[in-house]
Structure formats: structure tokens, C-alpha cells
C-alpha positions as CSV (number, residue, x, y, z in Angstrom):
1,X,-10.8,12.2,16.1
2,X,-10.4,13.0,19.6
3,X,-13.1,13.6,22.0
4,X,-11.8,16.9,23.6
5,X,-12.1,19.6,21.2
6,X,-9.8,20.4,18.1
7,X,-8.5,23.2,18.2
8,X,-6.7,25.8,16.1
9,X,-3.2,25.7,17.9
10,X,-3.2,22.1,18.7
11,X,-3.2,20.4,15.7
12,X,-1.1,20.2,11.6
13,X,-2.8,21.0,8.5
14,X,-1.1,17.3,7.9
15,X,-3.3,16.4,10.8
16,X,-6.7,18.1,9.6
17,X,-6.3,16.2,6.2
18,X,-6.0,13.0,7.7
19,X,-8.6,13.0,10.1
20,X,-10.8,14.5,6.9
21,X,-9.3,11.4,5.1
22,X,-10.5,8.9,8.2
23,X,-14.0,10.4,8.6
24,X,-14.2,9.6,4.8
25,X,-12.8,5.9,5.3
26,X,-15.5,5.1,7.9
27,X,-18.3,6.6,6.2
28,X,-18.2,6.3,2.7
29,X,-18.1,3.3,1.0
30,X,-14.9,2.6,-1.5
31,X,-18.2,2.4,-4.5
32,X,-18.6,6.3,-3.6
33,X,-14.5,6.9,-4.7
34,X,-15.2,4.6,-7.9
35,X,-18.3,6.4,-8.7
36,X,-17.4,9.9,-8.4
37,X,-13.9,9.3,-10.6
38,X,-15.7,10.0,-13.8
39,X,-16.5,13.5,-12.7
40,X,-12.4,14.2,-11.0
41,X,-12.4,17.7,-13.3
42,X,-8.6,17.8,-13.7
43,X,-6.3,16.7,-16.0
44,X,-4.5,13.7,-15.0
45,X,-2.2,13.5,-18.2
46,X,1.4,12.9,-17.7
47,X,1.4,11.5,-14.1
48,X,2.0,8.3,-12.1
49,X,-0.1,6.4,-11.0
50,X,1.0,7.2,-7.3
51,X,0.1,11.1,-8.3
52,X,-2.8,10.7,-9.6
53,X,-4.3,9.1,-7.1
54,X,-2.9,11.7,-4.7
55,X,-5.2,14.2,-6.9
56,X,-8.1,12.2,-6.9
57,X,-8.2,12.1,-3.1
58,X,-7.7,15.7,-2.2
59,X,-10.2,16.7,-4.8
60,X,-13.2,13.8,-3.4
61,X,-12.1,15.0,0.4
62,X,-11.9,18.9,-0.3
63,X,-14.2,20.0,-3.8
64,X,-16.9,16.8,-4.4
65,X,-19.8,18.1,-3.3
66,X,-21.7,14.3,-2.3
67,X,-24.7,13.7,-3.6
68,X,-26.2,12.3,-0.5
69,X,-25.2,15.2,1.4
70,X,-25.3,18.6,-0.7
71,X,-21.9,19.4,0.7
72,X,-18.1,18.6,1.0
73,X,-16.5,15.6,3.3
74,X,-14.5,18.6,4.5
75,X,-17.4,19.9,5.5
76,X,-19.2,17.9,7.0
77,X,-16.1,16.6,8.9
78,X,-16.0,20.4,9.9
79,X,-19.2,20.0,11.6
80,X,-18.3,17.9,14.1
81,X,-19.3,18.8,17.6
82,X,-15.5,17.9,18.2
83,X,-14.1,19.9,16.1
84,X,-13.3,23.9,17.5
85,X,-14.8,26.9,16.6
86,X,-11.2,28.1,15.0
87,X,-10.5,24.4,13.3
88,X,-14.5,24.6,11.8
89,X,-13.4,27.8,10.4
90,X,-10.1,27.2,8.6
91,X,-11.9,23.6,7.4
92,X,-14.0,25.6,5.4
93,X,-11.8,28.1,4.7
94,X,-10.1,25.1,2.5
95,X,-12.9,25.2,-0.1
96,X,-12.2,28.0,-1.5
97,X,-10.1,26.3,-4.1
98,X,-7.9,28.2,-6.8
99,X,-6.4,26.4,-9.7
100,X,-4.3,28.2,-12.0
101,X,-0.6,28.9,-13.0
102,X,1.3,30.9,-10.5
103,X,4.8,32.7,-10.7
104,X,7.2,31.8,-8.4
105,X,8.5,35.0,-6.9
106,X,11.1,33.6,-4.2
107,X,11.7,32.4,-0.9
108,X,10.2,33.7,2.4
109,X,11.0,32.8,6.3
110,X,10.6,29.5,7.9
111,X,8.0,29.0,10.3
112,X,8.5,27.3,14.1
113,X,7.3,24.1,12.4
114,X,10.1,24.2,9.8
115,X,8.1,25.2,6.7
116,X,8.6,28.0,4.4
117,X,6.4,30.7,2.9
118,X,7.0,30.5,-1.1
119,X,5.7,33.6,-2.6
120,X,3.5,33.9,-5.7
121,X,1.7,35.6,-8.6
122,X,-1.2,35.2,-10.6
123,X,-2.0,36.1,-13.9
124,X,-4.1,38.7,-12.3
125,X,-1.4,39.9,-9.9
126,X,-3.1,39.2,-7.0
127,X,0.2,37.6,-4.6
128,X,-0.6,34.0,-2.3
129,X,1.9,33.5,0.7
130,X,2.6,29.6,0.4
131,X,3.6,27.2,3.3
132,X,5.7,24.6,2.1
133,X,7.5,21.1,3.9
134,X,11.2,22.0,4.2
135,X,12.0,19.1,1.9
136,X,10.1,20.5,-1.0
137,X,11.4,24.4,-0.6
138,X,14.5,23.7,-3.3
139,X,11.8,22.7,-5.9
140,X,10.4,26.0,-5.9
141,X,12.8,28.2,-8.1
142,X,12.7,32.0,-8.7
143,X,10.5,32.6,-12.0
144,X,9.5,28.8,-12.4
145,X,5.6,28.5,-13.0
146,X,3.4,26.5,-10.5
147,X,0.3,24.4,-12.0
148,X,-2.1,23.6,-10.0
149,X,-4.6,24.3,-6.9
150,X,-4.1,26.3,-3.9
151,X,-6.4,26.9,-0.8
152,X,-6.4,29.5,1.9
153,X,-5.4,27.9,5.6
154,X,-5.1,30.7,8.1
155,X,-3.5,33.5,7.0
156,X,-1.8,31.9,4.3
157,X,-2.2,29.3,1.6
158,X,-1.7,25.4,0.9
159,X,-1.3,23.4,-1.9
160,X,-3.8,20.9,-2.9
161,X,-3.5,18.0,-5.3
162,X,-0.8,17.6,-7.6
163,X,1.7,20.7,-8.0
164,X,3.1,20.4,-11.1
165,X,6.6,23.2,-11.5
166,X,7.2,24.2,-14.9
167,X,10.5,25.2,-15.7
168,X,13.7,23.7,-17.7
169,X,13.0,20.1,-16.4
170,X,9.3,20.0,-15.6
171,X,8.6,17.9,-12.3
172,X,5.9,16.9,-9.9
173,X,6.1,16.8,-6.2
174,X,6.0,12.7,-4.4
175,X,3.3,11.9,-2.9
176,X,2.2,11.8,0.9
177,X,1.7,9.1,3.1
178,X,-2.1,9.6,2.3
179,X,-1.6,8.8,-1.2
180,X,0.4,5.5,-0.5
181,X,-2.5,4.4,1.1
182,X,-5.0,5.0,-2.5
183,X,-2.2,3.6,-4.4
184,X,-2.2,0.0,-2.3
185,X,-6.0,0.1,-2.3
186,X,-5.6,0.4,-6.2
187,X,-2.8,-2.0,-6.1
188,X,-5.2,-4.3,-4.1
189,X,-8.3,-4.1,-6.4
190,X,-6.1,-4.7,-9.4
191,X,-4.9,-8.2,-7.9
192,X,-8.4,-9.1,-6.8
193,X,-9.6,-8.5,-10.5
194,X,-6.8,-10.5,-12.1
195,X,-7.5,-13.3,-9.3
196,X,-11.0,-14.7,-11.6
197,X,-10.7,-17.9,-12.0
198,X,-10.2,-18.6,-15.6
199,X,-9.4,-21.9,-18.3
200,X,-7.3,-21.6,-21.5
201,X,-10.7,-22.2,-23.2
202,X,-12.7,-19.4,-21.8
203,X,-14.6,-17.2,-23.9
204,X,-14.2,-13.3,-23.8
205,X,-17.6,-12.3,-22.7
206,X,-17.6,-15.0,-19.4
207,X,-14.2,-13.0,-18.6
208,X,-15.6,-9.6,-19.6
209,X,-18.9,-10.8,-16.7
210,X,-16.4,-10.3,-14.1
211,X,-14.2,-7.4,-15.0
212,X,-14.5,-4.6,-12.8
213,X,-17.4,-1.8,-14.4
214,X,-14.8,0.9,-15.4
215,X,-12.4,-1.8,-17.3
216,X,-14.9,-2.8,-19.7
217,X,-15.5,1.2,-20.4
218,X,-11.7,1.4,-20.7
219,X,-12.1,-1.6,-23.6
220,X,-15.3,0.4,-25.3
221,X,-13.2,3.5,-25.2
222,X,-10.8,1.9,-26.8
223,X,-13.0,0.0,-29.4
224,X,-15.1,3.1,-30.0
225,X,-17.9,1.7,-28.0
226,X,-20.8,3.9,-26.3
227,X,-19.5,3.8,-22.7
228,X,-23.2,4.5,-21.4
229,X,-25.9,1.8,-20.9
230,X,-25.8,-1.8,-19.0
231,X,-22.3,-3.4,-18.7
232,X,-24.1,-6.5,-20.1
233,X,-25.0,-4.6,-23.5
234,X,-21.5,-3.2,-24.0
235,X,-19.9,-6.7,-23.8
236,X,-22.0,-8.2,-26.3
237,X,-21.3,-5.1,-28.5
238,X,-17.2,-5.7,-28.0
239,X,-17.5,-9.3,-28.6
240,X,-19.7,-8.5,-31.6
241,X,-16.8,-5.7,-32.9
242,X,-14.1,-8.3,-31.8
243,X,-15.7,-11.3,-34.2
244,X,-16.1,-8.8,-36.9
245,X,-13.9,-7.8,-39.8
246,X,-12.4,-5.0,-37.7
247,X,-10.5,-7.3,-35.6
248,X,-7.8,-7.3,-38.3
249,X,-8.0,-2.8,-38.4
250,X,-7.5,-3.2,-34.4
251,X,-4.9,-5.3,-34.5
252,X,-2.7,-3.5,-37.3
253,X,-3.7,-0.3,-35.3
254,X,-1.3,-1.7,-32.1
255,X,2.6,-0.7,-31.9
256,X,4.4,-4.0,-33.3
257,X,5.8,-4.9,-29.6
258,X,1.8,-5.5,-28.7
259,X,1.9,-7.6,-31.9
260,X,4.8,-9.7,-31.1
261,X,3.5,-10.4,-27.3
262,X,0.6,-11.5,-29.4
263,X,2.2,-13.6,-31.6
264,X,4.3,-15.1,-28.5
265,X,1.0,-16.4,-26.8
266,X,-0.6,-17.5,-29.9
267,X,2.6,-19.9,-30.8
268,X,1.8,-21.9,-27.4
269,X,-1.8,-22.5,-27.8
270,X,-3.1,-19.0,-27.2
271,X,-2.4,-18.8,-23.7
272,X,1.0,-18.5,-20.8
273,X,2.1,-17.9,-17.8
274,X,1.7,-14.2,-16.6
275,X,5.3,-14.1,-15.2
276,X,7.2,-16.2,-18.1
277,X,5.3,-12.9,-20.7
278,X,5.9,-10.1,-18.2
279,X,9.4,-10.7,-18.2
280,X,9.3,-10.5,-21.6
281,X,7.0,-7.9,-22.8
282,X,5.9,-4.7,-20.0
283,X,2.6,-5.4,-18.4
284,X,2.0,-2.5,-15.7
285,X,-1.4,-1.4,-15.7
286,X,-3.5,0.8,-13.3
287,X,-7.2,0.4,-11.9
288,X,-9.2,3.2,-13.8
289,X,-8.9,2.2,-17.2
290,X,-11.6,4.3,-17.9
291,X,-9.8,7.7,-17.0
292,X,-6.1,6.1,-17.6
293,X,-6.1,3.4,-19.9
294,X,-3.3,1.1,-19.8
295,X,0.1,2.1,-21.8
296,X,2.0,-1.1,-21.2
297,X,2.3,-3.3,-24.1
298,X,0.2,-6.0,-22.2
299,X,-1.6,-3.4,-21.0
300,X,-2.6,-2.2,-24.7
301,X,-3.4,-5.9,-25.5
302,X,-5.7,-6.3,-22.4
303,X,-7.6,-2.6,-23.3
304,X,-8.4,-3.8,-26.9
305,X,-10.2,-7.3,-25.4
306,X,-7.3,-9.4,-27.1
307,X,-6.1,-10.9,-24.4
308,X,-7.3,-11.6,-20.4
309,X,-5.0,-12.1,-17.2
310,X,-6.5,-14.9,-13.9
311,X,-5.9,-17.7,-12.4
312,X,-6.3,-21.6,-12.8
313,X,-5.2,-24.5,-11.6
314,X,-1.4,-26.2,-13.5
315,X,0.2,-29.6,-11.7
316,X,-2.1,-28.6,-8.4
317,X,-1.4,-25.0,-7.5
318,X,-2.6,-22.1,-8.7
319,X,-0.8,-19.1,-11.6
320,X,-1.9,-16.3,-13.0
321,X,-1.9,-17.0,-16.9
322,X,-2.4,-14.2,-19.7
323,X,-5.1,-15.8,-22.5
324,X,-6.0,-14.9,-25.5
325,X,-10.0,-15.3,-26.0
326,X,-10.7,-18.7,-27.2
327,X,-13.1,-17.6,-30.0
328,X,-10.6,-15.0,-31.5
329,X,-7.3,-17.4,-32.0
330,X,-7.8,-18.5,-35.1
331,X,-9.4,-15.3,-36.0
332,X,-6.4,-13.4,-35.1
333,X,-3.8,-16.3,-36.2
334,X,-5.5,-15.1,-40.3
335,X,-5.1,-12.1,-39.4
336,X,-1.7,-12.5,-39.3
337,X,-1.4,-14.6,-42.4
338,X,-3.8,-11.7,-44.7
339,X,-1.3,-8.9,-43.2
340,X,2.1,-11.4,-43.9
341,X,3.9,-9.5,-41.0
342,X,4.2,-11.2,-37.8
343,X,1.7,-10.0,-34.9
């Protein structure tokens, strides 16, 4: 932020949410973002990863009321000595959050700054005046429906979050340069968590010791495990479930492509190169496994605890192999012989 004051007619909305965004970067620890995900109110169903994350943020900058505080980020970014009378004032104008589904009544002026004022209705008929970038006006069609959250800024209104536009092809708008930046920070926490080192021989629950907290909920989710309690407590109940006879129900319970990919790593000694399976089999996952479990078909495999992705050491460097828990191959390889169809 600058030193001189803020002021009303000096800066973007764009500009507002990204010093908002900095302030949160250099005083909240990224912990905060993973703790408070659990409690993101809306639904995330449908969306990328890329959009989700952009719905995440605006919600932990503009609605999360922090715990150590008693009030928004937004806030108490407003309260800045820096920030102007007039800034202070539209900041907390922005909490004043509506969600709902709003009809798209047409097209208004463009602004100096080249935006446009979309006009809409609630159910309750109350009308919003909506700025909009000029490259997103065309999205906003006469009698389409508009899901999603809106916030007063000035004399008119702003979209927060996702917008999702209902109409005969259903869309949601890209993301901002703000939401790149959550989407390489999950990018980044996803290779540092399949960077553990690992053997072909390891066990499930030495893997499971270094998963990130909100993967092994994603896996007791899945499972049908209690989520609450110690992490060490729900990995000795998925590696009990996992030895049980229910291994054979979970397994039968995947799509048959998960089955194959698990056949596939089972036929060379229960474990392979990452990159020699993912070209064979989809293996995208996500970071919050809790919230958005994996859909992939490696993905499904690593949410159910059958198999684990990290690194070790082959002919003196270092790969990424996908491994299926030492203690369940030959569990899973009768599994396959009592069902006779092939995993």
C-alpha cells in the first residue's frame, strides 16, 4: 500500500482487491486459508479447480470473519491509517454481501474506464446496477439468470466470487489474475506432498504420517470414516478398514478404468513410474480433498488409500512412482481372483 493516502478517485476496485489480497499475504499465515476452508459456505460443485479457488479467496478476504480478530480482512485492511476516509467507506460497503439468482435485464452505458452497467432483478424485484470488465459484457444475455454474490461499491454493485450464468449453455466467468496466483500455490502444495520420499515396500500408514491433514479426511470421507479426532487415530482406522473384508466391497465399488489402472500396477510388482501410468490412465487431482475429492481415475485410487504417489531413488536419480500399499497387494491380487473380473 502506498504511504500517501488512498483515496476514492485514485485507485480500481481491481486495485482495492489486491491490496486487500496483499495485506492478507503478509499477515496471515497460508495455515489460516487451510483452516478456514472447511467452513467456505458455498457450493463448489461443478467448477474447476482455477474457480474454485477464485471463490474461496474472495469469500476468506471479503465475508470470513477471523477468529483472532472478530472482523473481516477487508476490514481491517479498511482501517488503515493509509487508507482515505471515501476508500474506508466503500471497503466496508463490500460486506454487505448478497447471494442469490438475479435476472438479467439488459445492457446499460460504459463507464470512462470501459466497463458496463448490467442491470438486474431479484426474486424480490428489488433492481442492482452491475459494473462489468468489457470483456465479460457479451456473457451477460437479456433474460439469462445470474448465480451468485454481489456487493455494493459506490453507487453501484460488483460481483464477488464465482458468477455462474444460467441459460441454454450454462457457463462460468475465468478467473482473475488473483486466482492464478491460489491455483499455483495449490499447484505448489500438491507437488510438495507428492515429493515424500517413499520405497516400493512402504506401508500405507508411514505414507498416510505425511499426507497433508485434509487428504487423509478426503480418504475417511471416502471410506466412511469419522473425519473428527487426531489424524493419527483416523489412519489406524483406514488401515484397519483397508485390511478388512471390506477391501474387496471398496474395490468392486470403483468404475472398472480405476480397476484396470490397478490391475496395471499390480502386474509389475505393485508399483510404477508416475509418468509411464498417467499416460495411460488420468491422474489430475486438486489440494482439498476434503471439500473436492479427486475425480481422476488415479485420483479415485489415491482417495480410497489403494494406492500412493513420491519419490525414490531408480539408477541414481530421483522419480515420482505411484505404489500400491505393500500390505494390501496380495490382499487386493484375491480380490481379484474371488470377483473373477480383472481389477
Amino acid at each position: 500500500m502506498r504511504k500517501s493516502k488512498i483515496r476514492a478517485n485514485d485507485v480500481k476496485w481491481e486495485d482495492v482487491k489486491q491490496a486487500i489480497l496483499d495485506y492478507a499475504m503478509e499477515n496471515y499465515p497460508e495455515e489460516e486459508l487451510r483452516r478456514a476452508y472447511p467452513e467456505h459456505p458455498y457450493s463448489l460443485d461443478g467448477l474447476s479447480d482455477e474457480l474454485a479457488l477464485k471463490d474461496l479467496i474472495d469469500w476468506f478476504l471479503l465475508e470470513r470473519v477471523q477468529p483472532s480478530t472478530g472482523k473481516t480482512i477487508a476490514r481491517e485492511f479498511a482501517e488503515n491509517p493509509n487508507v482515505s476516509p471515501e476508500v474506508r467507506e466503500r471497503i466496508i460497503q463490500m460486506e454487505d454481501m448478497r447471494f442469490g439468482e438475479f435476472e438479467v435485464l439488459g445492457t446499460g452505458r460504459e463507464t470512462e474506464r470501459g466497463e458496463f452497467h448490467i442491470a438486474l432483478r431479484d426474486s424480490d424485484n428489488q433492481l442492482y446496477e452491475v459494473l462489468v470488465p468489457r470483456k465479460d459484457v457479451h456473457k451477460y444475455r437479456k433474460g439469462w439468470t445470474v448465480l451468485g454474490r454481489l456487493h455494493p461499491w459506490g453507487s453501484s454493485y460488483r460481483f464477488a466470487g464465482v458468477v455462474r450464468l444460467k441459460g441454454p449453455e450454462p457457463i462460468c466467468l475465468e478467473p482473475n489474475p488473483v486466482d492464478e496466483l491460489m491455483r499455483l500455490y495449490e499447484r505448489s502444495e500438491i507437488q510438495k506432498a507428492e515429493s515424500i520420499i517413499v520405497n516400493p515396500s512402504s506401508p500405507l500408514s508411514s505414507v498416510l504420517n505425511k499426507y497433508p491433514g485434509h487428504w487423509v479426511d478426503g480418504i475417511c470421507s471416502a471410506l466412511g470414516i469419522e473425519t473428527r479426532g487426531r489424524k493419527r487415530n483416523k489412519i489406524k482406522e483406514i488401515a484397519i478398514m483397508l485390511n478388512s473384508r471390506k477391501l474387496s466391497e471398496i474395490v468392486n465399488g470403483l468404475p472398472d478404468r480405476c480397476k484396470q489402472a490397478l490391475n496395471f500396477i499390480l502386474a509389475r510388482n505393485g508399483w510404477v513410474k508416475h509418468g509411464q501410468l498417467s499416460r495411460k490412465f488420468d491422474s489430475e487431482v486438486g489440494y482439498w480433498w476434503n471439500e473436492n475429492p479427486p475425480k481422476s481415475t488415479l485420483g479415485l485410487l489415491r482417495l480410497h488409500g489403494l494406492v500412493f504417489v513420491g519419490r525414490t531413488g531408480i539408477g541414481g536419480r530421483m522419480h515420482r512412482i505411484t505404489v500400491v500399499p505393500a500390505e494390501l497387494r496380495e490382499k487386493l491380487s484375491q480380490c481379484a481372483e474371488s470377483t473373477k473380473s480383472p481389477l
